[in-house]
C-alpha positions as CSV (number, residue, x, y, z in Angstrom):
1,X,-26.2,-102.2,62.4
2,X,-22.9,-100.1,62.4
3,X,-23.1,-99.4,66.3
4,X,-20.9,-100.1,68.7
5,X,-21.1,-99.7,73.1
6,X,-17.5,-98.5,74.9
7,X,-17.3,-100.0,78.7
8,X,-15.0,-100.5,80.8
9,X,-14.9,-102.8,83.5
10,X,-12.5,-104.8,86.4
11,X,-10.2,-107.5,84.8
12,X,-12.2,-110.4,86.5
13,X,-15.4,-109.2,84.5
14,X,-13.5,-108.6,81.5
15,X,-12.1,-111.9,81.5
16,X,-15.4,-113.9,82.3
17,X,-16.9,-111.8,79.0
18,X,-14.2,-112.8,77.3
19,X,-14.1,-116.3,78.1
20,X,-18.2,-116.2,76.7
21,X,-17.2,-114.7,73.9
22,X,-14.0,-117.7,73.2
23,X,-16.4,-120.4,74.3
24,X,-19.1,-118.8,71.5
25,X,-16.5,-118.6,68.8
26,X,-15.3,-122.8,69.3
27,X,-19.2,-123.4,69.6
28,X,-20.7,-121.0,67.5
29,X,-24.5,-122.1,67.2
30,X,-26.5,-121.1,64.2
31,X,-27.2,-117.6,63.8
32,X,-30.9,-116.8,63.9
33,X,-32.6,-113.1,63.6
34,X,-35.1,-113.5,65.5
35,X,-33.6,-115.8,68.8
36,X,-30.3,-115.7,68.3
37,X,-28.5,-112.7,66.6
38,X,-25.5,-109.5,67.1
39,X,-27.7,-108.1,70.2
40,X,-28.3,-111.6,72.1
41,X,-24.5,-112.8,71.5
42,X,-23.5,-109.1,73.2
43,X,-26.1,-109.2,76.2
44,X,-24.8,-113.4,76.9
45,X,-21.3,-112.2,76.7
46,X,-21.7,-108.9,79.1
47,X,-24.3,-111.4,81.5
48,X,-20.9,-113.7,81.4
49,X,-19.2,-111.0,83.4
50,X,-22.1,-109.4,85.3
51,X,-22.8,-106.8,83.0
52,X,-25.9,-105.7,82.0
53,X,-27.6,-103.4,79.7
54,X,-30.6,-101.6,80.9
55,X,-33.2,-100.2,78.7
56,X,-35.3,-96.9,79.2
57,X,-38.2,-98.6,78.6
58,X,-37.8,-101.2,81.0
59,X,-38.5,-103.9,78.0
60,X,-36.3,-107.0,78.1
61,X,-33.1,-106.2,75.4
62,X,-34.2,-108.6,73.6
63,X,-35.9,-108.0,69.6
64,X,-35.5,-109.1,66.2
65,X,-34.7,-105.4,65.3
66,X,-31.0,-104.9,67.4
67,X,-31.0,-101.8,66.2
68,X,-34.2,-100.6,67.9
69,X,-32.9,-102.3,70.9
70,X,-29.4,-100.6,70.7
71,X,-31.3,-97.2,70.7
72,X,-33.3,-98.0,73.9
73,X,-30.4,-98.7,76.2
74,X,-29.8,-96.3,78.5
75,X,-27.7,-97.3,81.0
76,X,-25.3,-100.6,82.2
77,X,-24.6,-102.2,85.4
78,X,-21.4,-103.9,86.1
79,X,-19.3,-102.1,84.0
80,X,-18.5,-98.4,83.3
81,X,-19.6,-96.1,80.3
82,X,-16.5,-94.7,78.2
83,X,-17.0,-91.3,77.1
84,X,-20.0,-90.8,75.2
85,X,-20.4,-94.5,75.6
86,X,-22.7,-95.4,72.7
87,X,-21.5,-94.7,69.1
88,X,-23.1,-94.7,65.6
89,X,-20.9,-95.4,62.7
90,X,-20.0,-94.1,60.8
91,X,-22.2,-90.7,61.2
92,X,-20.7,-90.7,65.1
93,X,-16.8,-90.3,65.4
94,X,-15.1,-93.1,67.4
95,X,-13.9,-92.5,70.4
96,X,-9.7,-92.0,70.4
97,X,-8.4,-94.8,72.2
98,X,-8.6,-97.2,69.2
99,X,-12.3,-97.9,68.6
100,X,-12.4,-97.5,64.8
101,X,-15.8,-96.2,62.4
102,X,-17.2,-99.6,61.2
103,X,-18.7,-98.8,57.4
104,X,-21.6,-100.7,55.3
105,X,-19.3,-101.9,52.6
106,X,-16.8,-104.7,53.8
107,X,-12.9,-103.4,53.0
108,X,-13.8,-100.1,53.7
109,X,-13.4,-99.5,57.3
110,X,-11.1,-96.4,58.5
111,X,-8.0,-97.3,59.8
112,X,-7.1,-97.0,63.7
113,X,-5.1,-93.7,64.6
């Protein structure tokens, strides 16, 4: 999808969206596109810490097109928007405190600065 949210948040949220985001990687499910893909992982791990993502539309986050999804969010609760807060990679440069362009073809991701 080469998109990419930057919050930030209190270390108690932080670590309950990590702690998600652990518990998903020892019990990782099977990867679904249409119930369970990149966009419902992200919105379980945020709801972890109390985040949420809100959409301009008001329709749940929720689609089997996370893309379409990513482009209707339009604000959070529970956390804090980092600069421009939502980027596109790798047309959109990152931000500079070491969020790095993600490209289409694996091995060739810019380097952190």
């Amino acid at each position: 999808m080469n998109c990419a949210i930057a919050l930030w948040c209190d270390e108690v949220t932080f670590r309950a969206v990590q702690a998600c985001a652990e518990d998903r990687r020892a019990h990782t499910g099977t990867y679904n596109l249409i119930t369970y893909n990149c966009l419902t992982f992200c919105d379980e791990a945020l709801a972890a810490g109390g985040i949420h993502l809100l959409t301009e539309s008001g329709r749940e986050l929720h689609t089997i097109v996370p893309k379409d999804a990513f482009r209707d969010v339009g604000r959070v609760e529970g956390a804090h928007p980092f600069e421009a807060w939502k980027y596109w990679f790798p047309l959109g440069e990152p931000p500079s405190n070491g969020l790095r362009t993600i490209q289409d073809v694996p091995g060739t991701d810019k380097p952190l600065e």
